[in-house]
C-alpha positions as CSV (number, residue, x, y, z in Angstrom):
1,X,0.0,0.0,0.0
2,X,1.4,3.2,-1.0
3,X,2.7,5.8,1.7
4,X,0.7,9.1,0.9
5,X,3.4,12.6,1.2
6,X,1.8,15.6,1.2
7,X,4.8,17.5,0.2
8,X,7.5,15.8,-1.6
9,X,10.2,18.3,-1.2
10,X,9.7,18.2,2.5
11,X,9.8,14.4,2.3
12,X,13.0,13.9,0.0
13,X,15.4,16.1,1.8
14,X,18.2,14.9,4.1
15,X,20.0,11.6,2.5
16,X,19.3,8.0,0.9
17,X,20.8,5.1,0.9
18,X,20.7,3.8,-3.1
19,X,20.4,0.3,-4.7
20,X,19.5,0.3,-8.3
21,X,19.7,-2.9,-10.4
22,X,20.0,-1.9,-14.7
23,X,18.8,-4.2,-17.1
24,X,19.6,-4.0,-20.4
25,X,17.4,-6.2,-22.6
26,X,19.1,-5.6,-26.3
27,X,22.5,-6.1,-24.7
28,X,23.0,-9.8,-24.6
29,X,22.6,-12.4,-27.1
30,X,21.5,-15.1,-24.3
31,X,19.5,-13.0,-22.4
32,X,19.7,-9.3,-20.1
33,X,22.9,-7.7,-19.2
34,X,22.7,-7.0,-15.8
35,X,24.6,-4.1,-14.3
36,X,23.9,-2.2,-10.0
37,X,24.4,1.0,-9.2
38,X,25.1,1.4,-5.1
39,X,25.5,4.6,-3.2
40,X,24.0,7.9,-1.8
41,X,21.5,10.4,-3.1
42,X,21.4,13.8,-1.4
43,X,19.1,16.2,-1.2
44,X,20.2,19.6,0.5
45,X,18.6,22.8,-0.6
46,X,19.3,24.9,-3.4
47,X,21.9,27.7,-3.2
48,X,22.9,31.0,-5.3
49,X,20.2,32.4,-7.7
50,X,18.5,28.9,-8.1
51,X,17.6,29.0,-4.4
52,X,14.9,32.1,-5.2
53,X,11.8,29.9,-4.8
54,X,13.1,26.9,-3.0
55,X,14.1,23.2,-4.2
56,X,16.4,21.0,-3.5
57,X,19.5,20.1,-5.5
58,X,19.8,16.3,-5.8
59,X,23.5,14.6,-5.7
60,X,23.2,10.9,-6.5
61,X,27.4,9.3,-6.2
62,X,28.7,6.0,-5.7
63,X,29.6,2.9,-8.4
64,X,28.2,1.2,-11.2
65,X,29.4,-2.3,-12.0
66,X,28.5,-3.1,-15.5
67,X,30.0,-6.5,-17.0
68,X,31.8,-6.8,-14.1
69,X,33.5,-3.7,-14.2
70,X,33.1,-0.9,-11.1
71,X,33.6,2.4,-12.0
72,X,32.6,5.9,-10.2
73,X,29.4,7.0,-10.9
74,X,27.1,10.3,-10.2
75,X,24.3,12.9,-11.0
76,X,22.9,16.1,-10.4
77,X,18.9,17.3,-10.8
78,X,17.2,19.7,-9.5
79,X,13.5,19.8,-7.8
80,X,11.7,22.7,-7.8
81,X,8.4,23.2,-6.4
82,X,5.5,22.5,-8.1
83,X,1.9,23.4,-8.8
84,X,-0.6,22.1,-6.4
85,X,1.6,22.7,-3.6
86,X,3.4,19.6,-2.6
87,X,4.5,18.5,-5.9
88,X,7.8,18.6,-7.8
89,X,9.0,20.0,-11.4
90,X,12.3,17.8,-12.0
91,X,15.0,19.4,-14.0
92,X,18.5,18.0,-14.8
93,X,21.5,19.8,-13.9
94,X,21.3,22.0,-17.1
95,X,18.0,23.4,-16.5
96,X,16.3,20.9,-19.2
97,X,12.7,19.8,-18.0
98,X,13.0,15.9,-17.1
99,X,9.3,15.2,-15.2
100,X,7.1,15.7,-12.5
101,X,6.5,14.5,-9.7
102,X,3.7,13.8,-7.1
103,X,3.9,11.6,-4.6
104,X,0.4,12.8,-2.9
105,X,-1.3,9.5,-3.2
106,X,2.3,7.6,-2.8
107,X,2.4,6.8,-6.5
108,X,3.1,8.8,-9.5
109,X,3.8,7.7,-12.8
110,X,6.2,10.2,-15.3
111,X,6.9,10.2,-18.7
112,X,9.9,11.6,-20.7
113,X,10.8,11.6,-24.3
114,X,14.6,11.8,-25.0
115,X,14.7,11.3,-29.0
116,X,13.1,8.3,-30.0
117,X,13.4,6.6,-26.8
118,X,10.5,6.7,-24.3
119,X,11.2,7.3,-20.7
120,X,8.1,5.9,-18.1
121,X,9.0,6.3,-14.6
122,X,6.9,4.3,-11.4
123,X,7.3,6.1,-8.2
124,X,6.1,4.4,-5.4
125,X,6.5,5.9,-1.6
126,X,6.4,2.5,0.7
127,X,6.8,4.7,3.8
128,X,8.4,7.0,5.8
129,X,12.1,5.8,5.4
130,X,12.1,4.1,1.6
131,X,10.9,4.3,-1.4
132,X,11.2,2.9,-5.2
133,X,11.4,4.4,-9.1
134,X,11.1,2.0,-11.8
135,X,11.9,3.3,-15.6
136,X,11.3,1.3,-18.2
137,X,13.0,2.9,-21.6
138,X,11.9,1.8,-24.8
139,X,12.7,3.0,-28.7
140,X,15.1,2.1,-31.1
141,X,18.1,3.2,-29.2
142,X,17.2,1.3,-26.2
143,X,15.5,-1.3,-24.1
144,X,15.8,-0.9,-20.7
145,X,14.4,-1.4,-16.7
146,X,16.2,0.2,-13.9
147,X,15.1,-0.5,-10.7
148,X,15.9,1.8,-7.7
149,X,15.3,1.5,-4.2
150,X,16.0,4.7,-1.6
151,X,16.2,3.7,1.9
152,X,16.5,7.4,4.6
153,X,19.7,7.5,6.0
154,X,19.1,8.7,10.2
């Protein structure tokens, strides 16, 4: 049962614990390639100019093994309030619009074109302390499903 959060922002910051597990589909002959991403994700607020109406600037770090090779790994986006109050407008680190995002009900689901791939994100709050994304990526470029859980680091 989803974990309802009234305001997302307010629910996301502080740091997370990350596990995500990548599987590429068009990768192997014999089946998926399998590749994990483990780390931290932080979410401290927004600084300079961007800092004008509020948000959070989201640092994800650690390594990604693919094919049995670890190498560093990281991310910046940014999330910026939404409207209703309590939701999220996700950018990437260059100001490009990625998704919203509205975890009011616990769940949200997100689309994202990037060329002629298709982005879908599941977002699904389990409860105070963890929750989960799942994008599937489709198109000619790519066939994808990453799998991320977030558990709150106290």
């Amino acid at each position: 049962m989803p974990f309802p959060v009234p305001d997302a922002l307010a629910h996301l910051a502080g740091e997370w614990r990350v596990e995500r597990t990548v599987r590429d589909f068009a990768a192997g002959a014999d089946g998926p390639v399998e590749g994990r991403f483990s780390g931290t994700t932080r979410f401290t607020p927004l600084t300079g100019a961007a800092a004008r109406d509020g948000g959070l600037l989201h640092h994800e770090s650690g390594t990604f093994t693919w094919r049995g090779t670890p190498r560093p790994a990281e991310r910046t986006l940014r999330f910026l309030p939404g409207e209703p109050a309590g939701t999220v407008l996700v950018h990437f680190a260059d100001g490009r619009f990625f998704h919203g995002l509205d975890l009011r009900t616990g769940r949200h689901t997100a689309d994202h074109p990037c060329a002629a791939d298709r982005y879908r994100g599941d977002f699904t709050v389990a409860d105070a302390d963890s929750w989960q994304t799942c994008w599937r990526v489709r198109g000619p470029a790519k066939d994808l499903l990453l799998t991320t859980d977030y558990a709150r680091v106290r």
